[in-house]
N, C-alpha and C positions, 0 to 999 in steps of 0.2 A: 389531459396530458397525452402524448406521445413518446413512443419508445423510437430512439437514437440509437445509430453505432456505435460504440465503444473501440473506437481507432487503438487496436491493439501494437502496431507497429510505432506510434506516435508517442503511445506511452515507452516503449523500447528506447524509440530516439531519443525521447528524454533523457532515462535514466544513464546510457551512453555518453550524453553530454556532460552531465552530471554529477555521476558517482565519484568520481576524484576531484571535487569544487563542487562551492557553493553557489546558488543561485541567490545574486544580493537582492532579489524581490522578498525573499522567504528568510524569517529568523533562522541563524543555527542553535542548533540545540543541544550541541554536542555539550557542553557542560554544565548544562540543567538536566541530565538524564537521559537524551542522546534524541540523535536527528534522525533515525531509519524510519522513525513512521511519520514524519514530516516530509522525507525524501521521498516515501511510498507514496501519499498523498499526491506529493506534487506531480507524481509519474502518472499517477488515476487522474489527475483535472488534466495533464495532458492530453491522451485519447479519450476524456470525455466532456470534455470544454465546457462544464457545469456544475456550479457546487449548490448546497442544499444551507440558505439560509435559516432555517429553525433556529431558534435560539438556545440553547443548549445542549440543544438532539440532531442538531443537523451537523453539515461536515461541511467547515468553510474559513478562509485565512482572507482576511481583510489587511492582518496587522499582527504583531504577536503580542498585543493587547487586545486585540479583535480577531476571535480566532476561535471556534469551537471546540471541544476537547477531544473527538474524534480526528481533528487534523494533525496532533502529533501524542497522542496516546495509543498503547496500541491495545486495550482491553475496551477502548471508546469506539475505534474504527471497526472492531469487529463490529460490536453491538449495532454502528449505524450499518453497514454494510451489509449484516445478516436480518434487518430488522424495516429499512429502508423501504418504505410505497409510496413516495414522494419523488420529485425530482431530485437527481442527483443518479449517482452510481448504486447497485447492488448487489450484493451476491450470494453465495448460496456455498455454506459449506462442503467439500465432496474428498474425494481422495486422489495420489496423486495421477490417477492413469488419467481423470479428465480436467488435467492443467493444460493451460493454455502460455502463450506468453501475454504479458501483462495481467494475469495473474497476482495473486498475493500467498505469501507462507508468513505464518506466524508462528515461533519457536519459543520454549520453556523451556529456563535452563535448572540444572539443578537445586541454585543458591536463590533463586527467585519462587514463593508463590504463584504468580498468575505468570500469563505469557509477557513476556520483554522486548521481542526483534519481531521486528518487520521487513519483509524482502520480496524485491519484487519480481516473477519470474520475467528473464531474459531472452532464454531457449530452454528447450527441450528436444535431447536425442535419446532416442528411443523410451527406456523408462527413465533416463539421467535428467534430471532438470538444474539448470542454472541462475542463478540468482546477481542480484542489485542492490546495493545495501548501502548505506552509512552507516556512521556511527563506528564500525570498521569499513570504514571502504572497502569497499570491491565493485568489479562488474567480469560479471561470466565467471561466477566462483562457486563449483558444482557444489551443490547443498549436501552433498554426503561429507564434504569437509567439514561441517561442524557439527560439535559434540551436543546433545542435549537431550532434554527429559520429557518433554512433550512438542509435540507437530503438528498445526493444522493449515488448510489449504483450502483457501477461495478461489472461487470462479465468479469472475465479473460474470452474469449473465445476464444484464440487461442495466440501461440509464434511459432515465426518462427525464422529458423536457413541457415547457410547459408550449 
């Protein structure tokens, strides 16, 4: 295997394109439980033009009958993301001073158990960071706007290919 760039801007351009409509390649999810980490995904295979066929454990949308559970779960994408030595994308838990754009945040709100929202960073000024979302839309919607109970934050740091 070899390690790839992870086209941070590309993923950007995505989510830009995106945030306000759907991309008819990809199911929505918006009312089976909601689309933000299916959005997020699609933003990650953008700057990283590789998904990770495992069959259960890997991260990958053939179809929304063919589709891993990391591609629009968002307690699944952690685990592939955080856990991932395979081809495909990875990251590595951190805090926010070393976010990047393309980037991921994943948010716990009070009324839910585990984490729910997926958001993909857009920009970052200074410590302020900006988020990408479905499910509520947005694009460039400073993450101190919303309310909740827990926070964590990935850094893509590496994709590998074969």
């Amino acid at each position: 295997m070899k390690e790839i760039l992870y086209n941070r801007d590309m993923a950007v351009t995505y989510a830009r394109k995106w945030a306000y409509k759907r991309n008819p390649k990809y199911y929505n999810f918006d009312n089976i439980g909601g689309d933000c980490t299916s959005f997020v995904s699609q933003c990650i295979y953008a700057g990283s033009k590789i998904m990770n066929y495992k069959k259960h454990v890997g991260w990958y949308y053939n179809s929304v009958n063919d589709r891993s559970p990391s591609w629009s779960g968002v307690e699944y994408l952690y685990d592939f993301l955080t856990t991932n030595q395979s081809v495909g994308p990875s990251a590595k838990v951190t805090d926010i001073s070393n976010m990047e754009i393309g980037d991921i945040v994943q948010l716990k709100f009070s009324n839910m158990s585990n984490f729910s929202h997926s958001l993909l960073v857009v920009d970052k000024i200074n410590s302020e960071i900006y988020v990408a979302t479905h499910t509520d839309d947005s694009y460039n919607r400073n993450l101190s706007s919303y309310t909740y109970e827990g926070i964590r934050f990935l850094h893509i740091n590496k994709v590998l290919t074969w």
